[in-house]
Gaussian input, Z-matrix of N, CA and C with variables (Angstrom, degrees):
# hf/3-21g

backbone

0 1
 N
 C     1     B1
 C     2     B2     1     A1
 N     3     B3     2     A2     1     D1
 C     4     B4     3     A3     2     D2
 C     5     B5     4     A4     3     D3
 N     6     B6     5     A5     4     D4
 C     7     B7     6     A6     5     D5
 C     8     B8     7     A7     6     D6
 N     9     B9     8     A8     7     D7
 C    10    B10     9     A9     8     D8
 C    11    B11    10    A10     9     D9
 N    12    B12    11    A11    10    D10
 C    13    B13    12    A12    11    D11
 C    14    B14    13    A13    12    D12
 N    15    B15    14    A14    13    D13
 C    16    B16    15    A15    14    D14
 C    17    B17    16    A16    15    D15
 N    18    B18    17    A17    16    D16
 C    19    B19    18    A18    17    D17
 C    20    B20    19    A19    18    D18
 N    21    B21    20    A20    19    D19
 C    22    B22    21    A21    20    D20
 C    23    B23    22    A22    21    D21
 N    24    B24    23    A23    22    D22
 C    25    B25    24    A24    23    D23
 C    26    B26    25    A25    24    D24
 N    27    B27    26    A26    25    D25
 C    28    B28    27    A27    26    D26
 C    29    B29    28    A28    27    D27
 N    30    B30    29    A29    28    D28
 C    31    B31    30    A30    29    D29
 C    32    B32    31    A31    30    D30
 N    33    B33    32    A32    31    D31
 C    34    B34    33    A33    32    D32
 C    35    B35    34    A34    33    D33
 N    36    B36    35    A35    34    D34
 C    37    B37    36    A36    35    D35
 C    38    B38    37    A37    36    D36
 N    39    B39    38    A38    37    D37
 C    40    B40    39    A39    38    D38
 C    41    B41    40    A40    39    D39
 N    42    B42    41    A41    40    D40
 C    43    B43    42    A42    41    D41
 C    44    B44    43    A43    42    D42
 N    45    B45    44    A44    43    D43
 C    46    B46    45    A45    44    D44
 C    47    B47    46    A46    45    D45
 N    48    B48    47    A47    46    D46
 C    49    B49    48    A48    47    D47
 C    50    B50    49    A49    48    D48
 N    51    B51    50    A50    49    D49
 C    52    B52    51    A51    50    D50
 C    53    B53    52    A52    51    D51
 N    54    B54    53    A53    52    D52
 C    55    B55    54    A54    53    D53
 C    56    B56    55    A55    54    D54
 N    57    B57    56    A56    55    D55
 C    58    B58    57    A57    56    D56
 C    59    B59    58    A58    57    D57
 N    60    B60    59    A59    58    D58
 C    61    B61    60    A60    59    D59
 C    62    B62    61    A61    60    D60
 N    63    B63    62    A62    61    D61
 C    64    B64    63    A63    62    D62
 C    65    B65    64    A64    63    D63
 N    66    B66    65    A65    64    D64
 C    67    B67    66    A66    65    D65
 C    68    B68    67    A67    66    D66
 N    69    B69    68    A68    67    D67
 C    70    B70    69    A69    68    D68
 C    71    B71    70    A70    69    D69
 N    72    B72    71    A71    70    D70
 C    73    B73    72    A72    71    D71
 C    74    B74    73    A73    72    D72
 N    75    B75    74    A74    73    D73
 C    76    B76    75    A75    74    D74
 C    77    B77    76    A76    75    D75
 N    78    B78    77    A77    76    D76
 C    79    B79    78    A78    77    D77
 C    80    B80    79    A79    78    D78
 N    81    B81    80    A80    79    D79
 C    82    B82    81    A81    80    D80
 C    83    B83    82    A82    81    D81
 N    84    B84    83    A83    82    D82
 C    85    B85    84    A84    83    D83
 C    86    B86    85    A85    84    D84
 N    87    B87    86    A86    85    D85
 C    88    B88    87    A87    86    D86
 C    89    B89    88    A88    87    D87
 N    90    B90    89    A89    88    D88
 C    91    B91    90    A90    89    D89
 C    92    B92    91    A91    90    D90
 N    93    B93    92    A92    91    D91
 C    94    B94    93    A93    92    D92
 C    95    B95    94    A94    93    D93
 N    96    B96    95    A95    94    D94
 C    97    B97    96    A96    95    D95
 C    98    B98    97    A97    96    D96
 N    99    B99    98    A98    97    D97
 C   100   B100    99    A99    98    D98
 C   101   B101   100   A100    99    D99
 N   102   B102   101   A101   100   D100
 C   103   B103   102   A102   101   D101
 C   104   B104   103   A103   102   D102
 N   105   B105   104   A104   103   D103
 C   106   B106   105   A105   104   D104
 C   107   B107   106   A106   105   D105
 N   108   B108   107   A107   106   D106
 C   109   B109   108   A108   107   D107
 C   110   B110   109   A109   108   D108
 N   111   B111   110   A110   109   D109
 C   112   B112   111   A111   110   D110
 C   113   B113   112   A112   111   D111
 N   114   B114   113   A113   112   D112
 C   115   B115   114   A114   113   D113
 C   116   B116   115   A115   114   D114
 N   117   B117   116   A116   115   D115
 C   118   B118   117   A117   116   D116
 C   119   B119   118   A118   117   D117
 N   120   B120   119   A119   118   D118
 C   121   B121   120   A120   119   D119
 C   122   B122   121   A121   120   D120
 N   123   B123   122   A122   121   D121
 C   124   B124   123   A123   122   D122
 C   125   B125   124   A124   123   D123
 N   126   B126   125   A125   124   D124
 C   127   B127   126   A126   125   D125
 C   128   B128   127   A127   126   D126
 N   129   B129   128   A128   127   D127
 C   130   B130   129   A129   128   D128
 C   131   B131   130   A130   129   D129
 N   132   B132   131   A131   130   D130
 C   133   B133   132   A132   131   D131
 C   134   B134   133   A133   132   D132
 N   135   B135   134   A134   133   D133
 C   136   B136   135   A135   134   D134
 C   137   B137   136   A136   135   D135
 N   138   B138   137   A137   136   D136
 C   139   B139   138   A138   137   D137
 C   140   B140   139   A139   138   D138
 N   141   B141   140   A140   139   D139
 C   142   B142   141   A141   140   D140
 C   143   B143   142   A142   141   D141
 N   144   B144   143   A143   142   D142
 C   145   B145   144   A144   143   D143
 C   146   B146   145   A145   144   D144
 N   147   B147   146   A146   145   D145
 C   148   B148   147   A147   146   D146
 C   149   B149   148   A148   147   D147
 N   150   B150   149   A149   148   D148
 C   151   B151   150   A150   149   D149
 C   152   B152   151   A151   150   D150
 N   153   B153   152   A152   151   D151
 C   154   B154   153   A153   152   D152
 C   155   B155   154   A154   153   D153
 N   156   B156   155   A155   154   D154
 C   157   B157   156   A156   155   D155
 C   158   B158   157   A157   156   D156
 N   159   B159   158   A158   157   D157
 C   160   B160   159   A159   158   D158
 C   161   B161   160   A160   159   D159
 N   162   B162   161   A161   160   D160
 C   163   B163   162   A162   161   D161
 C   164   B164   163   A163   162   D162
 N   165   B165   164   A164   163   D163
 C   166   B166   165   A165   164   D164
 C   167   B167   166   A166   165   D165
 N   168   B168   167   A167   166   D166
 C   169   B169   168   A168   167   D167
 C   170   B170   169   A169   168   D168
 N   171   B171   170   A170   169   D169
 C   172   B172   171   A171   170   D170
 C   173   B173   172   A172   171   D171
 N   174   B174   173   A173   172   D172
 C   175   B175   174   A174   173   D173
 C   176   B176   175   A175   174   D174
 N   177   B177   176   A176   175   D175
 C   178   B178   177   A177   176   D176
 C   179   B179   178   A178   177   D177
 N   180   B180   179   A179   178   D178
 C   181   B181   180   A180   179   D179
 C   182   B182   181   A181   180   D180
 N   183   B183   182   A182   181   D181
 C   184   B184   183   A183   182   D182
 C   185   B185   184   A184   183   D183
 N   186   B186   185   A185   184   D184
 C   187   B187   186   A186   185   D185
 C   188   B188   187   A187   186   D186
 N   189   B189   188   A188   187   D187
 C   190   B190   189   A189   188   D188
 C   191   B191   190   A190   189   D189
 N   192   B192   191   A191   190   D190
 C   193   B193   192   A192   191   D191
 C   194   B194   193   A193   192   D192
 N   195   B195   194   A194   193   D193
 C   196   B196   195   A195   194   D194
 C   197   B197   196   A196   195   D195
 N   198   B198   197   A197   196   D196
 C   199   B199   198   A198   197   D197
 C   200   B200   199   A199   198   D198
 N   201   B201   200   A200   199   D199
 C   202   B202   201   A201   200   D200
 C   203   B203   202   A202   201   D201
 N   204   B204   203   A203   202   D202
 C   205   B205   204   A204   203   D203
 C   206   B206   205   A205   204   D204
 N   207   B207   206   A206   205   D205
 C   208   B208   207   A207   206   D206
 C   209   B209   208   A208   207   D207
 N   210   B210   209   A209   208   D208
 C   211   B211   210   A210   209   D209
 C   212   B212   211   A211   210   D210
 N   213   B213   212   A212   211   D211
 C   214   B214   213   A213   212   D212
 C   215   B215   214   A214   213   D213
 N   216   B216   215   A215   214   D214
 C   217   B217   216   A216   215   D215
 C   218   B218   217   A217   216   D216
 N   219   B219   218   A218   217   D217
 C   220   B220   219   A219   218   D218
 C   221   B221   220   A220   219   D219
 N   222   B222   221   A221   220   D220
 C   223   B223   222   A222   221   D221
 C   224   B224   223   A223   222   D222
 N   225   B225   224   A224   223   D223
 C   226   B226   225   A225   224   D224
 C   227   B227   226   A226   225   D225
 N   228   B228   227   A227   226   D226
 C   229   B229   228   A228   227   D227
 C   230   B230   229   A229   228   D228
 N   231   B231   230   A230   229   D229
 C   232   B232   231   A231   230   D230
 C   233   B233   232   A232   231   D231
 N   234   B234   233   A233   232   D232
 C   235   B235   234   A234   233   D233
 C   236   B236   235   A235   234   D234
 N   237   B237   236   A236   235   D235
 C   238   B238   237   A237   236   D236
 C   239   B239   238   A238   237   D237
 N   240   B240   239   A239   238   D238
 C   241   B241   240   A240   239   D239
 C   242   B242   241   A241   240   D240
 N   243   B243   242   A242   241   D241
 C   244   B244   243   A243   242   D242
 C   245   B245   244   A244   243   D243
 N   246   B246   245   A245   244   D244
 C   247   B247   246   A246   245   D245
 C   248   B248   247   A247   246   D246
 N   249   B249   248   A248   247   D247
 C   250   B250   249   A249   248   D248
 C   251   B251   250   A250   249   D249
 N   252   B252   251   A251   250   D250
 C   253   B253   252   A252   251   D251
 C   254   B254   253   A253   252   D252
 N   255   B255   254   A254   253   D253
 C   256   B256   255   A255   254   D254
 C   257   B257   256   A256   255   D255
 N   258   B258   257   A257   256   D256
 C   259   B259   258   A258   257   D257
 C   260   B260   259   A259   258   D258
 N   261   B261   260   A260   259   D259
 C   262   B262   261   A261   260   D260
 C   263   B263   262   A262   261   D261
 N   264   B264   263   A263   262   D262
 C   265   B265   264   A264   263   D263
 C   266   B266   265   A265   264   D264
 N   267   B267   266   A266   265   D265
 C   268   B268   267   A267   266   D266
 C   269   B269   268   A268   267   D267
 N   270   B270   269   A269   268   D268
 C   271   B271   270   A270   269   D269
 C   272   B272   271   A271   270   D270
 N   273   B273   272   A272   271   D271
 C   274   B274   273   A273   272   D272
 C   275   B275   274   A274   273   D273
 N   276   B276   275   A275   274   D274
 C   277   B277   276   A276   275   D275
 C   278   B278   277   A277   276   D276
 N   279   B279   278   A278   277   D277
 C   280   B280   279   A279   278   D278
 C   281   B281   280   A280   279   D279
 N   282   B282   281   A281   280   D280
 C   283   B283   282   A282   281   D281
 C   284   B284   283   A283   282   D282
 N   285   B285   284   A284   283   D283
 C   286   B286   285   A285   284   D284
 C   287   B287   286   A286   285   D285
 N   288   B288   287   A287   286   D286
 C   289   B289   288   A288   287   D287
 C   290   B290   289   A289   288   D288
 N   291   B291   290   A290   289   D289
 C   292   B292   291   A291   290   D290
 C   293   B293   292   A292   291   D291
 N   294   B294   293   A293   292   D292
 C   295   B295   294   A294   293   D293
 C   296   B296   295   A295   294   D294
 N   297   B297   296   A296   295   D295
 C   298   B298   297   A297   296   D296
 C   299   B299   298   A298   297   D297
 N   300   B300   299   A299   298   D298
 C   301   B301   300   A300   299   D299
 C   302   B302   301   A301   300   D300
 N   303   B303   302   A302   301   D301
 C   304   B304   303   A303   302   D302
 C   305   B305   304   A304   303   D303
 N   306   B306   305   A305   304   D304
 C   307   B307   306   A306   305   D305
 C   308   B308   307   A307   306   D306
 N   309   B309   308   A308   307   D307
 C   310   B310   309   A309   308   D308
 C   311   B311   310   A310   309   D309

   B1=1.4469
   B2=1.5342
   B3=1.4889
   B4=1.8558
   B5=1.4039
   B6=1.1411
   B7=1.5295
   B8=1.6866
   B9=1.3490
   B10=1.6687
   B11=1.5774
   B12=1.2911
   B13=1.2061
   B14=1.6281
   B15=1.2305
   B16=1.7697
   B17=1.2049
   B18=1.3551
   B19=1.2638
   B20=1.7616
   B21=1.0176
   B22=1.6664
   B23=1.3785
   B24=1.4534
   B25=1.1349
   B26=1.2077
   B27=1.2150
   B28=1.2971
   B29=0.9666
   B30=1.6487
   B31=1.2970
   B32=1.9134
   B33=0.7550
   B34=2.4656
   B35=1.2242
   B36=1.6121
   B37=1.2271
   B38=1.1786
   B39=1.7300
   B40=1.2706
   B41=1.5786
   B42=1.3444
   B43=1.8330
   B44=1.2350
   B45=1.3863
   B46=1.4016
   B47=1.6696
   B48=1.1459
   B49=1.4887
   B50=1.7656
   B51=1.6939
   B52=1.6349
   B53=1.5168
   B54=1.4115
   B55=1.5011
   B56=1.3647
   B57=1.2915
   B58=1.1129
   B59=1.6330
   B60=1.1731
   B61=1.3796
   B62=1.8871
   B63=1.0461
   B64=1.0777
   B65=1.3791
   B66=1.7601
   B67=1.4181
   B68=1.4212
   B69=2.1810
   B70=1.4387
   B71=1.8176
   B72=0.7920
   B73=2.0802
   B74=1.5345
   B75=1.6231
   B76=1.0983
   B77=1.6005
   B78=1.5474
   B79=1.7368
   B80=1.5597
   B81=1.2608
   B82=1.8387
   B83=1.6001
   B84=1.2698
   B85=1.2556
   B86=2.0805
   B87=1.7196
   B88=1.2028
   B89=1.9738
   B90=1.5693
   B91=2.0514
   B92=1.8752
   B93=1.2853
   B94=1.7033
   B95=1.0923
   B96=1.3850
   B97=1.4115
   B98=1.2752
   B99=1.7588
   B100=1.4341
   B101=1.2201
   B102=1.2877
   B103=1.2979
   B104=1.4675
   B105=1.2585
   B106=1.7819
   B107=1.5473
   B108=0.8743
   B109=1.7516
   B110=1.3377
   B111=1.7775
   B112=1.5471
   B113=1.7434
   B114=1.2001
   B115=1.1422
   B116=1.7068
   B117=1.4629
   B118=1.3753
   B119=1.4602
   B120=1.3860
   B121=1.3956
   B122=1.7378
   B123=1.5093
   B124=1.5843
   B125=1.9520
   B126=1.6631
   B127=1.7120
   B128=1.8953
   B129=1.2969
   B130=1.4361
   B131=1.2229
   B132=1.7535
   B133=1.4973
   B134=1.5397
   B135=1.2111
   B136=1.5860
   B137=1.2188
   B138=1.3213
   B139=1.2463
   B140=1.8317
   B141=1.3713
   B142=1.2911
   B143=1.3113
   B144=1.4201
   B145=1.3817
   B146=1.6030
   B147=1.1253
   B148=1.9072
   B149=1.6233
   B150=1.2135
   B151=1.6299
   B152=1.6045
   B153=1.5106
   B154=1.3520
   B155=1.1719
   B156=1.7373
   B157=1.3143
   B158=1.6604
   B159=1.8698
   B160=1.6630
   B161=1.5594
   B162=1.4800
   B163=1.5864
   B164=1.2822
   B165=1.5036
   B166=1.5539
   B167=2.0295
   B168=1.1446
   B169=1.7169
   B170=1.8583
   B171=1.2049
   B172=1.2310
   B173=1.2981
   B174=0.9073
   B175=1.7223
   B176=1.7018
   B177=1.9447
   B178=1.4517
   B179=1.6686
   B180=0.9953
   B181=1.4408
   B182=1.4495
   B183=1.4936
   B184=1.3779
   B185=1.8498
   B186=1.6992
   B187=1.2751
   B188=1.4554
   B189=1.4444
   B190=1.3841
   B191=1.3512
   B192=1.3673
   B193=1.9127
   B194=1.5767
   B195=1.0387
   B196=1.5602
   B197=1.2095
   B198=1.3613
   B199=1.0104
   B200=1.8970
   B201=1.2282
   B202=1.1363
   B203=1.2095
   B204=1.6016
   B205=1.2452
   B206=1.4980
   B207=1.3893
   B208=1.7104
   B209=1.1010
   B210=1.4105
   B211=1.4754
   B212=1.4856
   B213=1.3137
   B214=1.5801
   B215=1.7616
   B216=1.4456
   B217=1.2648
   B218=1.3452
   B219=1.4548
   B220=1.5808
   B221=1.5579
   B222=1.2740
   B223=1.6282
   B224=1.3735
   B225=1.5711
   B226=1.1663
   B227=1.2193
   B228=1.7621
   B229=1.1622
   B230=1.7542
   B231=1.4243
   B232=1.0548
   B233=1.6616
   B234=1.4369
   B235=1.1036
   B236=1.5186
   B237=1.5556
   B238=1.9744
   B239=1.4434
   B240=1.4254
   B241=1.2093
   B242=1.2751
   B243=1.6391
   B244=0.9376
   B245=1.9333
   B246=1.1266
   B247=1.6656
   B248=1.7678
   B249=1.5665
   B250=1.1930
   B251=1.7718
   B252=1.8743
   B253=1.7918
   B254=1.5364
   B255=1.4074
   B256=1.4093
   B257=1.6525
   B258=1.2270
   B259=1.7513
   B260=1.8816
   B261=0.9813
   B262=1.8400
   B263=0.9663
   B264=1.4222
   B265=1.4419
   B266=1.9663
   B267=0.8744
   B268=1.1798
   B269=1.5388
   B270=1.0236
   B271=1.5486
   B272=1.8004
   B273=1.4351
   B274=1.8420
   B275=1.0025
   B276=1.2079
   B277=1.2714
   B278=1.3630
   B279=1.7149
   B280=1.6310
   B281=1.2658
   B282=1.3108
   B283=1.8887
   B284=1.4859
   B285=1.3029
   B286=1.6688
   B287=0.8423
   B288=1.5120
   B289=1.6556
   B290=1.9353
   B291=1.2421
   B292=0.9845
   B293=1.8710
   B294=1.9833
   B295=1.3448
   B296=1.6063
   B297=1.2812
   B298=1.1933
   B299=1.8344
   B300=1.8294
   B301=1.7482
   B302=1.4178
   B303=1.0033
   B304=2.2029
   B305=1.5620
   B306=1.3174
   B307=1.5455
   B308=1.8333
   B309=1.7055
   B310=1.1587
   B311=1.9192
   A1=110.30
   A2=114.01
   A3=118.29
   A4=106.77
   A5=139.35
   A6=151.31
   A7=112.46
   A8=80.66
   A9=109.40
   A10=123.09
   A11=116.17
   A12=127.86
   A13=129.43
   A14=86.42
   A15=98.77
   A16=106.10
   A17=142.31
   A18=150.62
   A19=93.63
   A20=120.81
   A21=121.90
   A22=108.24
   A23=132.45
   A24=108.00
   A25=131.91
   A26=130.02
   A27=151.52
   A28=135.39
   A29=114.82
   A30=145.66
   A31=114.25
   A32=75.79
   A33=94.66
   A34=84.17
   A35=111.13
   A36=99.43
   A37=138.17
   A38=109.11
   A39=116.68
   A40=112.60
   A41=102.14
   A42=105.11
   A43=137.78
   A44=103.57
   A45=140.19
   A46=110.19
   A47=110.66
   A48=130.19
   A49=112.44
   A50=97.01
   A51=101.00
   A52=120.32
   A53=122.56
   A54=104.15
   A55=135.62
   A56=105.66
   A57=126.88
   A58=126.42
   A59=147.83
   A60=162.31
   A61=101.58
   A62=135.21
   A63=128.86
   A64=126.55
   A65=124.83
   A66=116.71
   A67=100.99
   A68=90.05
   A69=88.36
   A70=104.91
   A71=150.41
   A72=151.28
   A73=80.03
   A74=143.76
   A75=105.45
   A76=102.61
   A77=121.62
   A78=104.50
   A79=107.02
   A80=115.02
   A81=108.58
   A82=109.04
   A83=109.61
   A84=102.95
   A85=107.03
   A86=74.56
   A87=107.84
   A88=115.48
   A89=74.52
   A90=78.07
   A91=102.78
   A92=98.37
   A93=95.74
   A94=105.85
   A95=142.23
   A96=136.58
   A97=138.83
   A98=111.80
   A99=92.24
   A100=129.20
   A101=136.82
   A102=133.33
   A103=154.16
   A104=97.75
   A105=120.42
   A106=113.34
   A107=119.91
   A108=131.38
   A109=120.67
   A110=121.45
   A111=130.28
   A112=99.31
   A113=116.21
   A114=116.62
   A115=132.22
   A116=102.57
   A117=110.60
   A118=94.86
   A119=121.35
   A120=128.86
   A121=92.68
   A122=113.54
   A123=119.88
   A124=90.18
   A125=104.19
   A126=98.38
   A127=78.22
   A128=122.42
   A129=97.21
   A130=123.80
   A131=103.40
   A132=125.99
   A133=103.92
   A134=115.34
   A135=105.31
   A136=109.00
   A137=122.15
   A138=111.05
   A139=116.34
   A140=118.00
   A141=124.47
   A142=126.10
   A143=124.14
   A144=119.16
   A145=120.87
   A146=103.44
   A147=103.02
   A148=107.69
   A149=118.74
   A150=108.90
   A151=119.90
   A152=113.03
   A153=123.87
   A154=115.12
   A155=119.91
   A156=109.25
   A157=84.31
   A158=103.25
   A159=101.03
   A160=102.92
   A161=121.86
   A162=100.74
   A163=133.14
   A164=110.73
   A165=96.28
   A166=100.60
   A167=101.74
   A168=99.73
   A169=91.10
   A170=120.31
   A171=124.59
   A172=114.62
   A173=131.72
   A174=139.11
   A175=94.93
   A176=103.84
   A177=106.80
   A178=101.13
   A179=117.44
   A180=99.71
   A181=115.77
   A182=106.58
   A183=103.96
   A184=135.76
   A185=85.18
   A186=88.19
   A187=136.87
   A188=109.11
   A189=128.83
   A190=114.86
   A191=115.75
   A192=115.68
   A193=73.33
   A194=115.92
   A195=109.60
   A196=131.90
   A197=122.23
   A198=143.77
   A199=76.83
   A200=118.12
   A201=138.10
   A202=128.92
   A203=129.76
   A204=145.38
   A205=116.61
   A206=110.81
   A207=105.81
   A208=119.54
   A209=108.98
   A210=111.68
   A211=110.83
   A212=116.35
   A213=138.91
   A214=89.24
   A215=111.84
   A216=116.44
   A217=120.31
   A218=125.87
   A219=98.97
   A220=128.84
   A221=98.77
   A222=104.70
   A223=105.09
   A224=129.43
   A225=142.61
   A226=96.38
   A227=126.72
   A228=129.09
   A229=117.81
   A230=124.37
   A231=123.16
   A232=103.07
   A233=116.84
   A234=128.73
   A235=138.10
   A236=81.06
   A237=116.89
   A238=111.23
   A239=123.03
   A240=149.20
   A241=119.02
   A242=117.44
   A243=112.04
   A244=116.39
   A245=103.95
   A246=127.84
   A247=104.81
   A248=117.69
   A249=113.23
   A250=94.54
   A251=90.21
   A252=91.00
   A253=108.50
   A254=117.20
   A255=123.21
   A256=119.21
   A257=83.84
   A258=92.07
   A259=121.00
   A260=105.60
   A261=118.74
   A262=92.22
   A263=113.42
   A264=133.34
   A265=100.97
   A266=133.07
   A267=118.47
   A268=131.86
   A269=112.75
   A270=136.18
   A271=116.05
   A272=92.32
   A273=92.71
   A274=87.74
   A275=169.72
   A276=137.60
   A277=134.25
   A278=111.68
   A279=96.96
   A280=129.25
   A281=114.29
   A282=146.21
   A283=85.82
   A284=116.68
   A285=117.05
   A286=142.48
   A287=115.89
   A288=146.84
   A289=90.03
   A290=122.29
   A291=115.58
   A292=101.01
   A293=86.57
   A294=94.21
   A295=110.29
   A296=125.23
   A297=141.34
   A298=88.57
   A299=96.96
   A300=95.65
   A301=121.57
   A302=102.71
   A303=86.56
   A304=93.81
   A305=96.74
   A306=127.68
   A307=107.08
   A308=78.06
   A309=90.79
   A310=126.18
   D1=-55.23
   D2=169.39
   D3=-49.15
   D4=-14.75
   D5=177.56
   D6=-62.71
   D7=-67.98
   D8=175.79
   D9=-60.14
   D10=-47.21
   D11=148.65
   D12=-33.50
   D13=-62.33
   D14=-176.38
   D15=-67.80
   D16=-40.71
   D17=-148.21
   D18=-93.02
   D19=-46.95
   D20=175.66
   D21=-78.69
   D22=-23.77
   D23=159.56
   D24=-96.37
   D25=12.02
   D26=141.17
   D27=-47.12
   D28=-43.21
   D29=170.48
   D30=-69.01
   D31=-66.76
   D32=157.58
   D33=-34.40
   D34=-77.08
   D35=-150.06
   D36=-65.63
   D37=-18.66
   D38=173.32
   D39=-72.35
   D40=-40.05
   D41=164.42
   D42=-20.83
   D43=-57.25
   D44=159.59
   D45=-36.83
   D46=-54.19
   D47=-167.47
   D48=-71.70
   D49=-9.94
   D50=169.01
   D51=-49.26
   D52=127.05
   D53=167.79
   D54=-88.56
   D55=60.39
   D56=-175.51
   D57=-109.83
   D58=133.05
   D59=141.79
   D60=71.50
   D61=-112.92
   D62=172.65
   D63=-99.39
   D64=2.76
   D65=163.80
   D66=-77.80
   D67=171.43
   D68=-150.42
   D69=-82.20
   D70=-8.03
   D71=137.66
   D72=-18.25
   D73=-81.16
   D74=-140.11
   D75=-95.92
   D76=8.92
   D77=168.07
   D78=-89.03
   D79=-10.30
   D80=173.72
   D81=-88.84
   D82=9.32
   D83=-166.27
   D84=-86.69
   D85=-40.18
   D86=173.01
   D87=-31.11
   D88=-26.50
   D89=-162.23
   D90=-104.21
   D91=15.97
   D92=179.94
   D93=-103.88
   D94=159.96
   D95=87.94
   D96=3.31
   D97=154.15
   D98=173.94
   D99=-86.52
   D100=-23.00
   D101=132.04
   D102=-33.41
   D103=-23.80
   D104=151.35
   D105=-94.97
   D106=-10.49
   D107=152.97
   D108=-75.26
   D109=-24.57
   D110=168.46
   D111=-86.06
   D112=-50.11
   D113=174.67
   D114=-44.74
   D115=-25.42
   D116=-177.27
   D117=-89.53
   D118=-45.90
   D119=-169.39
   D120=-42.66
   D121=-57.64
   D122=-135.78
   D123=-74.64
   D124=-14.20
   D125=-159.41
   D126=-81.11
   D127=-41.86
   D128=-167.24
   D129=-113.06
   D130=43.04
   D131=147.34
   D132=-94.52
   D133=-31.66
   D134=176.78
   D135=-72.29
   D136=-54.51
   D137=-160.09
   D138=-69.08
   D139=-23.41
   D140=147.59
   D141=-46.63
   D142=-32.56
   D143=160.05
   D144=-86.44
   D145=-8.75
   D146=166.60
   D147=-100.72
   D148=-18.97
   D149=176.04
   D150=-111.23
   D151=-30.79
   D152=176.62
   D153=83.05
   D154=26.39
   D155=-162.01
   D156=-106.24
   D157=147.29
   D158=-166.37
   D159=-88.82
   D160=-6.74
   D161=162.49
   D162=-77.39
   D163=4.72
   D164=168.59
   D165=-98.36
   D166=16.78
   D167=177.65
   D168=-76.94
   D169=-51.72
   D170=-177.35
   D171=-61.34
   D172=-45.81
   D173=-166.48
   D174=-60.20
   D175=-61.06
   D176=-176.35
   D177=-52.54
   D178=-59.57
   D179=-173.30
   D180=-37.82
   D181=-68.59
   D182=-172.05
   D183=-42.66
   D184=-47.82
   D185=147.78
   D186=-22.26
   D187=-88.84
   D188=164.04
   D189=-20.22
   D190=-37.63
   D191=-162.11
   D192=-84.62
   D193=-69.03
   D194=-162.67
   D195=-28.25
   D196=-30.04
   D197=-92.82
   D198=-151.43
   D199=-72.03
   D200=143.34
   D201=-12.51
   D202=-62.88
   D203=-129.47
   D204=-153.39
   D205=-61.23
   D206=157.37
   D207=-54.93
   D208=149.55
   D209=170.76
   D210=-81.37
   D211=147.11
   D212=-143.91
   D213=-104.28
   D214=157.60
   D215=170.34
   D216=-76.05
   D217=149.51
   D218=178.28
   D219=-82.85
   D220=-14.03
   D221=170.68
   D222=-131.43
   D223=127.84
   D224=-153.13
   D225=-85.34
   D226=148.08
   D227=157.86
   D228=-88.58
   D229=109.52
   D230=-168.50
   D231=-58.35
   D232=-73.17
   D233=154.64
   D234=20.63
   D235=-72.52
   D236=173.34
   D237=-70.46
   D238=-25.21
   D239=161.67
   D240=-56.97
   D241=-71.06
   D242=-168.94
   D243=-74.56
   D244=-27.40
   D245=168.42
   D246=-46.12
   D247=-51.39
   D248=-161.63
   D249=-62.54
   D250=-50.65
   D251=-152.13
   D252=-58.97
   D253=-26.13
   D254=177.89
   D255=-59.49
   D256=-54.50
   D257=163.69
   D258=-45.49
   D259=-70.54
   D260=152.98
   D261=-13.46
   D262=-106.45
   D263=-148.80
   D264=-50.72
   D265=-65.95
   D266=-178.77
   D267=-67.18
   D268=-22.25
   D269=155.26
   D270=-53.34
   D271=-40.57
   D272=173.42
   D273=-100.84
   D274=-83.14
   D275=-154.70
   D276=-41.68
   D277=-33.65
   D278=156.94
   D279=-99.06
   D280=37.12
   D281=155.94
   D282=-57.72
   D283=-64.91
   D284=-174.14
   D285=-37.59
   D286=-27.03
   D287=-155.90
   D288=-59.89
   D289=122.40
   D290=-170.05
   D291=-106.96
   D292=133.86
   D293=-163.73
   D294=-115.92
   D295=103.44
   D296=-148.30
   D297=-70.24
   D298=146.87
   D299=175.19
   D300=-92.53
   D301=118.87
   D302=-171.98
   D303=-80.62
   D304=169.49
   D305=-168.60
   D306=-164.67
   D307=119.83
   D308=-171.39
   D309=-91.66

């Protein structure tokens, strides 16, 4: 059950991490550059290819448009940077948390 738990709130949480409209992915986004805006993209294209979980297929995308298309901050927050990708990266990793199927 602590399996199951963790793994869905993990998942939220990476949700959350979209950079999009008012979750918080798109108010840190706010504080990058566009190159620390490719950079976030590229951490959760990797980490989608080491975990396989398909919400960071979306995030990287979104990223990318952002990244793309919004206008970029003019001085990058390293900080805000390093916070997002950390978040990512540990966030897909407990995507992993393996959650056994009961059967009743």
């Amino acid at each position: 059950m602590w399996g199951a738990i963790g793994h869905f709130g993990a998942w939220v949480n990476l949700f959350n991490l979209l950079p999009v409209w008012q979750l918080d992915g798109g108010r840190g986004f706010r504080a990058l550059t566009r190159l620390q805006r490719w950079l976030a993209a590229a951490v959760a294209a990797s980490m989608w290819l080491v975990t396989g979980e398909g919400l960071l297929v979306l995030i990287a995308l979104a990223a990318a448009a952002s990244a793309g298309f919004a206008a970029p901050a003019q001085d990058g927050d390293q900080a805000a940077l390093l916070e997002y990708a950390s978040l990512v990266i540990v966030l897909a990793a407990l995507t992993r948390i393996a959650v056994p199927a009961v059967t009743p």
